[in-house]
N, C-alpha and C positions, 0 to 999 in steps of 0.2 A: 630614362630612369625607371627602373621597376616599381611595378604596381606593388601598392600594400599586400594585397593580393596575393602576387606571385615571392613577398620575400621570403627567407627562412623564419624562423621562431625566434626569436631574441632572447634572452638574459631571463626576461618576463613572463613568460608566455606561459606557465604554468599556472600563475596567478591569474592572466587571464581565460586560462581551461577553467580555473576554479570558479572563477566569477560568475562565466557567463554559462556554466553546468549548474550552477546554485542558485540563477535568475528559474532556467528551468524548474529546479524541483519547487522552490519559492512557488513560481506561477502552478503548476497543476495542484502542490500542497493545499494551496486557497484557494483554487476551483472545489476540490474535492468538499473542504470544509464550508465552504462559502453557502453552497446548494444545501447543506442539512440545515442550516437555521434561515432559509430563506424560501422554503418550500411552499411555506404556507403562503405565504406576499407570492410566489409563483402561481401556485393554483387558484388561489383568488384572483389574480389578474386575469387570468384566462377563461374565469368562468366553470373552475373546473371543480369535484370533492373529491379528494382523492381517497376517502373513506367507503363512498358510496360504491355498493355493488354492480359490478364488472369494472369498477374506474380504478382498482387498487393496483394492478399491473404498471400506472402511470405511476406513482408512488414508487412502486419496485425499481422500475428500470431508472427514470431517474435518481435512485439513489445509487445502485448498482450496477448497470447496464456500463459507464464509463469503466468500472474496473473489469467486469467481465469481458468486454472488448481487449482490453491492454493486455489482462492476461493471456489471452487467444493469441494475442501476434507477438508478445515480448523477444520469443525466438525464434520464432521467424526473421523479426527486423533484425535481430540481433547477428542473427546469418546472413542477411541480406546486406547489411554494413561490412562485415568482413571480406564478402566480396567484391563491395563497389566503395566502399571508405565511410568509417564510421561519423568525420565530421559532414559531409553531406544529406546523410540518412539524420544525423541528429537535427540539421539546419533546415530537411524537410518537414520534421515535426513541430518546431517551431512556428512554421508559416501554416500548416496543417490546423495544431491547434489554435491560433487565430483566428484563423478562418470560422472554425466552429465555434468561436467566443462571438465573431459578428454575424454568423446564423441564428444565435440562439438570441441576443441582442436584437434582430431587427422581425422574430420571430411573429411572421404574419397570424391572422386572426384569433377565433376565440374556440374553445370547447375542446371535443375531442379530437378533432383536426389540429390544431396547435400543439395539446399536449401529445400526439403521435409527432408532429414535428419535432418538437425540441426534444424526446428522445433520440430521432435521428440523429440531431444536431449533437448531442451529447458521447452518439458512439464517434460520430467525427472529431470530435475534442480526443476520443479513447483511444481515437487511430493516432492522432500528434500525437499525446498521452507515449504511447508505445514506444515511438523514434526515439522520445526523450528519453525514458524509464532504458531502452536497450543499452545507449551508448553514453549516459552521462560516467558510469563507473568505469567503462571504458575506456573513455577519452582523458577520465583520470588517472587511471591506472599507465597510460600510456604520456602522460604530460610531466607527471612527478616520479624521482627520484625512491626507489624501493623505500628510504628512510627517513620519507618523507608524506607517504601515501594513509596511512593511517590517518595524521592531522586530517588530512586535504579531504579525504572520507568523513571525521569528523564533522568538520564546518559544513559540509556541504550536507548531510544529514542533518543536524543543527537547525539549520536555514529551515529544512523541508518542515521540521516540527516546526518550529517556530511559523511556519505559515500556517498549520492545522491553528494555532490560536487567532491568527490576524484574519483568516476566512471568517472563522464565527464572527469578531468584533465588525469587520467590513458587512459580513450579511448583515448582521441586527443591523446597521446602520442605514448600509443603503438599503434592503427593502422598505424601511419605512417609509423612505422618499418614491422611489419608485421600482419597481423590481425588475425590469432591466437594464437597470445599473448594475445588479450583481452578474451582471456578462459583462457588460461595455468594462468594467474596470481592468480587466484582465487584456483588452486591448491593444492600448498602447504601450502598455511592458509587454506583449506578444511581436508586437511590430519593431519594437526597439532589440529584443532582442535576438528576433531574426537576422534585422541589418545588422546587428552587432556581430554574433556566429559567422555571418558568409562575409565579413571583410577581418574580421580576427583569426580566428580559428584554423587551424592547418593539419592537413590528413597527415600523422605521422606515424601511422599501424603501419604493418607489411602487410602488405596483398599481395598473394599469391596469383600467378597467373592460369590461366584455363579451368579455374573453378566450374561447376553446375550449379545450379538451381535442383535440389531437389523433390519434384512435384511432388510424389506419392509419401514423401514423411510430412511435407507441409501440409497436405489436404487433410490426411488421414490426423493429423495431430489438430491442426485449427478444427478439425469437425469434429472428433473426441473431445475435447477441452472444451468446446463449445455449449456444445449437450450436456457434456458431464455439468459443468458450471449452469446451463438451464433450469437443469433437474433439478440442484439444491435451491436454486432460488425463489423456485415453485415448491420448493418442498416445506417451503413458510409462510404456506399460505393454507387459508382454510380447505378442505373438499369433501362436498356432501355434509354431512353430519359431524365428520374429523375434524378436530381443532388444526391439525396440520395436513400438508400433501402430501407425507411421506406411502400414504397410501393409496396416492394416484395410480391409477394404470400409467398414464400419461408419462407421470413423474419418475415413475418406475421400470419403464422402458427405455428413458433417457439418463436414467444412471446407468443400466445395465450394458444400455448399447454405445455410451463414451469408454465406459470402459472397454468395451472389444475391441473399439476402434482404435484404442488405447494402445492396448494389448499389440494389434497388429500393427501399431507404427513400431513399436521397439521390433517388432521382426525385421522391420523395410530398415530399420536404422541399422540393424546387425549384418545387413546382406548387400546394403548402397557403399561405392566406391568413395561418393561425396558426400556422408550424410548431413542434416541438418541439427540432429540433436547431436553432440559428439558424445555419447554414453562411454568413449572411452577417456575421456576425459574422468570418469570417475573410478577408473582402476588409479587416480592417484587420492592417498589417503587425506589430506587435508583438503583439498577439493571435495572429495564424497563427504568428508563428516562436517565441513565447513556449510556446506549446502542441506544437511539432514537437521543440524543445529538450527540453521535457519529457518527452517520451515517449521519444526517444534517450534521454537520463539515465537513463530509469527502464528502460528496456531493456538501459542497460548494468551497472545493479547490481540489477535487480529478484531474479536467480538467483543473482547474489552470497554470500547469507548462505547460503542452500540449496549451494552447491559446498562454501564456506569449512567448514559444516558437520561435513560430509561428509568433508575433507579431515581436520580435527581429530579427529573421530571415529573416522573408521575406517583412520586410519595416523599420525600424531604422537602424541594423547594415548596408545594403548597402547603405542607405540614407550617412551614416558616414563613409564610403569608403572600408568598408568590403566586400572582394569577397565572393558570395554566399558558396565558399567553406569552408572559414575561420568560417561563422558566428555558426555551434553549439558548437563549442572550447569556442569562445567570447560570445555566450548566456549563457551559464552557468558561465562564471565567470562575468557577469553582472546581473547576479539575485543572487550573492552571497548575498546580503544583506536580501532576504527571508533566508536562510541559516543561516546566520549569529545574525539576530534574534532569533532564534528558539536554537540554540547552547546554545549562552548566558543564555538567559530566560526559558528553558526547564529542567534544573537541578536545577535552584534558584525557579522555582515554585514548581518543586517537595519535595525540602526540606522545601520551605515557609509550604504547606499543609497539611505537616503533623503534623503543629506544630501550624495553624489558620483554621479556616475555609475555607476548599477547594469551597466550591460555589463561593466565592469570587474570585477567580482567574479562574476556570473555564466560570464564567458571564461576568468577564472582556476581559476574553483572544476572547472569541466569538464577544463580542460589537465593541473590537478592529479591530479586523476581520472585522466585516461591514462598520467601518469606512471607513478604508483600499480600500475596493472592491468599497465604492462610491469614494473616492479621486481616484482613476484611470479610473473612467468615467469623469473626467474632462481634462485629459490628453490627447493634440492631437496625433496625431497617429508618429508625428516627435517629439515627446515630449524634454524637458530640464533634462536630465539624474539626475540634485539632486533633483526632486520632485519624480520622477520613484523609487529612492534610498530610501528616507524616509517613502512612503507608500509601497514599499516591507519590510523594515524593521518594518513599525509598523503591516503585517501581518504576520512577522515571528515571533514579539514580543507574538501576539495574540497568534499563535498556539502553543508557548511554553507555553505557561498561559496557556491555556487548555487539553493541549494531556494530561500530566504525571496526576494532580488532576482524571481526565475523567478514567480513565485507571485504577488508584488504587480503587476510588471509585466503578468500576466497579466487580472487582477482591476482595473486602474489604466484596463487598456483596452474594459474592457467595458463598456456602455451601466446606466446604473441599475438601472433595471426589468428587464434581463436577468442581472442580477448572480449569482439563483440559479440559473440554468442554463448560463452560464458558472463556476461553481466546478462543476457538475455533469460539465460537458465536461471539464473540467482534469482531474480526480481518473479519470473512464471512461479518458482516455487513459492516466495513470500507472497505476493499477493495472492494467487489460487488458496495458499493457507487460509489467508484473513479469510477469500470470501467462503471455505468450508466454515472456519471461526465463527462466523456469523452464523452460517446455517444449521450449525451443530447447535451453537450457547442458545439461541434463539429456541432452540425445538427442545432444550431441557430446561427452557422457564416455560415456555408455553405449555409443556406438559404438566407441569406441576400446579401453574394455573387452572388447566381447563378439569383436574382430581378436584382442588379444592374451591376455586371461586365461585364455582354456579349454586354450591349451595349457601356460602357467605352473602353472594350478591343477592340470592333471592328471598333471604329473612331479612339481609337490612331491608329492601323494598317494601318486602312487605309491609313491615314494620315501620315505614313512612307512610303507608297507607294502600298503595297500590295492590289490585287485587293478586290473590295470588297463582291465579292461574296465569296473569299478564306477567306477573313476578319471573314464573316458573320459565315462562318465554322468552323472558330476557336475560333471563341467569343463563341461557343454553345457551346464547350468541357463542360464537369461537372467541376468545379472547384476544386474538392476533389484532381483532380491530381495537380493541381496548389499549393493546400496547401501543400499536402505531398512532393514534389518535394522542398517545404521551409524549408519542418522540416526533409528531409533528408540531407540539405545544396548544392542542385542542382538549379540552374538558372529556375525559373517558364518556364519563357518564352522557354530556348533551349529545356526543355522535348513537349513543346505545338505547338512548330512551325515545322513544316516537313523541312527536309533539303532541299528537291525539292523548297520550298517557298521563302525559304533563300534564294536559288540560282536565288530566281526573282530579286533580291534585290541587288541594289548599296553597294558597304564594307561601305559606310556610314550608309548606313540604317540599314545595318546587326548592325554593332558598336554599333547604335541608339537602335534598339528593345533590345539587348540581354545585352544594360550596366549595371551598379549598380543600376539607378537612375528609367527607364522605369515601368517595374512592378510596384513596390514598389510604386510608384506616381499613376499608376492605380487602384491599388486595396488597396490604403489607406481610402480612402472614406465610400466603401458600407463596406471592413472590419470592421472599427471599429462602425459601426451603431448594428451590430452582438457582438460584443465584450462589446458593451457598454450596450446592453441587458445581456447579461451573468453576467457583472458583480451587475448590483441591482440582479436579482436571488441569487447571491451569495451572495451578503447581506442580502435579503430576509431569505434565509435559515441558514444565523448564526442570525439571532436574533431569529428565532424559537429555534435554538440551547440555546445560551441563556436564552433561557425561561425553557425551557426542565433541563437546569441545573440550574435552579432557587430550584428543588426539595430538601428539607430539607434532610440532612443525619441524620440519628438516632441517640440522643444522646444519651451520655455515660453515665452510673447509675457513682456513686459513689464506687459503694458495685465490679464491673466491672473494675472500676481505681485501687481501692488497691488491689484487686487479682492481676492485672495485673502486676502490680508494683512487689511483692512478685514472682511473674512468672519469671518473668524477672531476677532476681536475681539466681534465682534455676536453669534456665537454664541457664544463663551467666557462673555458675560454674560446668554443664555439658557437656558444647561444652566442656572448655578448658580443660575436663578432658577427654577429647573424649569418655565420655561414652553414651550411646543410650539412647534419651531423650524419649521414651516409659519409660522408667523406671523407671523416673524421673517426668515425666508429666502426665503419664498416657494417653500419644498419642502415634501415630506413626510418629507423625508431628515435624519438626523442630519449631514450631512457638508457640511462648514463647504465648501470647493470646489465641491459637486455645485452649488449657487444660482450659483456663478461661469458654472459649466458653462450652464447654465438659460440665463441673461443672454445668455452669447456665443452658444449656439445659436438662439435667440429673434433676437437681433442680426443673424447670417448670416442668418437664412430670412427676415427680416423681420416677424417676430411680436414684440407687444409682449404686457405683463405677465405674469401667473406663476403660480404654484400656490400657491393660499395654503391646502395642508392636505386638500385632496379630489385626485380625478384630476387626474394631470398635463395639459399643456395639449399640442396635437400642435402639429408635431411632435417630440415624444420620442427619445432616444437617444442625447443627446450624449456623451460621454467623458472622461475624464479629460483633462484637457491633456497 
């Protein structure tokens, strides 16, 4: 009797693509989320400040370090899947990131040794991270049915938001008990869902044979993308006297010299027989404007949730009598309503598009977006909590409209066989967006901070008593530590004032500087002057987006519809006889279409017959219709 293992794909097997691709995004969704409201329970376990001078790098990386990893190798894996099988490469990332959920769980001793550990441990979660993010779109795109791929992109997006909420609630929870529970939980859904992938799951892409590996695009791009992503992430940080790094040598050498490196892989990509990036891939129009939409998108809310944060934290929830401590518990379930948006409307756009014209919900979902991003420049900075409600829900309405259509449409146009290194390119350019998102929104509130705060901060102090040349000392700190001390839910001011200063100070005045209401009333002002700029940009770049998906998708011939039709039939009665639809289709592919595809490609070039279940026939590459 054959093993599970070696049967075909059944009747089902779509639904279980779906499942155990949306346990993935689930589990890294709530890694990613889980770490921002449990930082503080981390660095105190360890003995560590992540405030204090030279220790803020621990703080960076851990926050950012897992995404700048994934985005470095997303295509890479994603090439690397195409040639050796996307369910394999997905099922190694599974055990991958495991592995670095029970590194960072059993994360030996204390101080800066530890915390250099569990950044380790962290890029290792970023390396599984990667396998997953390369071939979950993949493995969908190749499981479901052309008109059916949308929904299956939906829910499974869905899911992944829906874990950005259940990270924050699981952090607040388990760190208060003990803070390596916020690893250990992600364990045994790692381990289950590894076993689950390597006895479910089945390679049904076409691999080509005699592929390469190509060294000189993979080095020169993982080294560019490397640096380049260094660069911004140092470049938000203080240096010298600079509120920011953007004027590091350091910083500024490594933007310059990812970009060459940059520069010179698209030469290696133009001049390689096998390349890694397929840049021809974007001589087709809904692929290049599919992927340029995307990255607007994700540039325009990537630093979103990091501002919104921010804004919650460290000036409405204390305004509203939240201790600094309490407020990333109560930020995150105060911007459920972005969450909650996107839930809803993220699986009703994906089934709408597959069944109307997707531009329309992708043009809408973007316009909504910009609405959105100007109704929160009208917002005081103590704002009335149901106008807050309504414009985060009509940008989470927006970004359900747009992710799932954006996605398929992306995935709809790419070539079979390159399927896993197009989800690899989609996700490099959405995530590299967010983490520019961050580095950009971040360095236009901090500048606007470090014009006006120092001299706010240092008449209110004064004005509590402290002298004013101590005053004038403290007003100059870079403000970068004043924000971060908000969005780890630490009191601005006790990280900024020396205890020695405090101790100049009547218990009233102490009381005074260090209450709910102090900060927050100081740095409401030049903040949201910063914030209010971030957000037209962020409108600015979803009506670009909009535009960009303004792009016609190819229509469908007639002669296209009734093969497909007939496909679809033939294969409906070879899942559920579990027999191998090479046999049947004359692919190696699950996807009742791609034999459509086969046919008319073969037809155009003038090639007759077909794949019956080994190497495709050349030439190869045809597309979705």
């Amino acid at each position: 009797m054959a093993s599970a293992r070696t049967l075909a794909p059944g009747a089902n097997y779509k639904w279980i693509a779906l499942s155990n691709t949306t346990l993935g995004a689930l589990l890294a969704t709530i890694n990613a989320s889980i770490i921002l409201i449990s930082m503080p329970a981390i660095f105190t376990g360890i003995d560590i400040n992540p405030l204090a001078p030279g220790e803020t790098n621990y703080f960076l990386w851990m926050l950012l370090g897992y995404m700048v990893v994934t985005t470095t190798l997303l295509v890479t894996f994603g090439r690397i899947s195409d040639m050796f099988g996307r369910v394999k490469l997905y099922n190694l990332g599974f055990a991958i990131f495991t592995l670095g959920s029970i590194l960072l769980f059993l994360t030996p001793g204390k101080g800066n040794t530890a915390a250099l550990e569990m950044v380790l441990f962290r890029l290792v979660q970023g390396v599984g991270g990667g396998f997953l993010f390369a071939n979950s779109a993949a493995i969908l795109t190749d499981a479901f049915p052309q008109h059916q791929r949308g929904m299956a992109m939906g829910i499974n997006q869905m899911v992944a938001i829906l874990g950005s909420f259940l990270g924050l609630i699981l952090g607040g929870v388990l760190a208060a008990i003990n803070w390596r529970l916020v690893f250990l939980v992600s364990v045994p859904f790692g381990i289950f869902g590894t076993i689950w992938a390597y006895l479910m799951l089945r390679e049904t892409a076409m691999i080509r044979k005699n592929q390469r590996l190509d060294w000189p695009g993979n080095l020169t791009f993982a080294a560019g993308l490397t640096i380049l992503l260094l660069g911004i992430t140092y470049g938000i940080e203080p240096y010298g006297s600079s509120p920011m790094g953007w004027g590091n040598p350091w910083v500024i050498a490594a933007l310059v010299g990812g970009a060459l490196l940059l520069g010179l892989f698209v030469v290696i990509e133009l001049r390689v027989s096998d390349p890694m990036f397929r840049l021809d891939l974007f001589k087709d129009r809904i692929f290049a404007a599919g992927n340029v939409s995307g990255f607007l998108a994700s540039l325009s809310r990537g630093g979103l949730q990091f501002m919104l944060v921010i804004w919650l934290q460290g000036i409405w929830l204390p305004l509203h009598g939240y201790s600094f401590e309490e407020t990333p518990l109560w930020a995150g379930i105060y911007m459920t309503p972005l969450l909650v948006g996107f839930i809803v409307m993220g699986p009703i756009s994906g089934w709408l598009s597959d069944r109307l014209e997707p531009r329309a919900f992708m043009v809408s979902g973007m316009l909504l977006n910009a609405i959105g991003f100007v109704g929160l420049t009208f917002l005081p900075a103590n704002f009335d909590y149901h106008w807050f409600f309504v414009l985060l829900l009509i940008l989470g309405i927006g970004q359900g409209l747009f992710a799932a259509p954006n996605t398929t449409a992306v995935m709809n146009s790419a070539p079979r066989e390159h399927r896993g290194v197009a989800s690899g390119m989609r996700s490099t350019f959405q995530n590299g967006a967010s983490l520019v998102s961050i580095g950009v929104f971040f360095s236009i509130v901090t500048a606007g901070l470090a014009n006006a705060l120092p001299g706010s901060l240092s008449s209110g102090l004064t004005q509590a008593g402290l002298p004013s040349a101590l005053a004038d000392k403290i007003a100059g700190l870079p403000p970068t530590a004043a924000l971060f001390a908000a969005f780890l839910g630490y009191n601005p001011l006790g990280t900024l004032l020396p205890a020695s200063a405090l101790h100049l100070l009547p218990s009233a005045a102490q009381a005074h500087l260090l209450s709910k209401e102090f900060f927050p009333s100081l740095i409401a002002s030049p903040f949201m002057l910063g914030l209010r700029a971030v957000f037209y940009l962020s409108a600015a770049l979803c009506v670009a987006a909009a535009a960009f998906s303004f792009v016609r998708t190819r229509p469908q011939r007639a002669k296209v519809a009734a093969q497909a039709q007939g496909a679809d039939q033939i294969a409906a009665g070879a899942l559920a006889a579990g027999e191998p639809l090479g046999d049947t289709l004359t692919t190696n592919s699950i996807l009742e279409e791609d034999a459509d595809e086969e046919d008319d490609a073969a037809e155009h070039n003038g090639v007759t017959g077909g794949v019956t279940g080994g190497a495709p026939s050349e030439p190869i590459g045809a597309r979705e219709p």
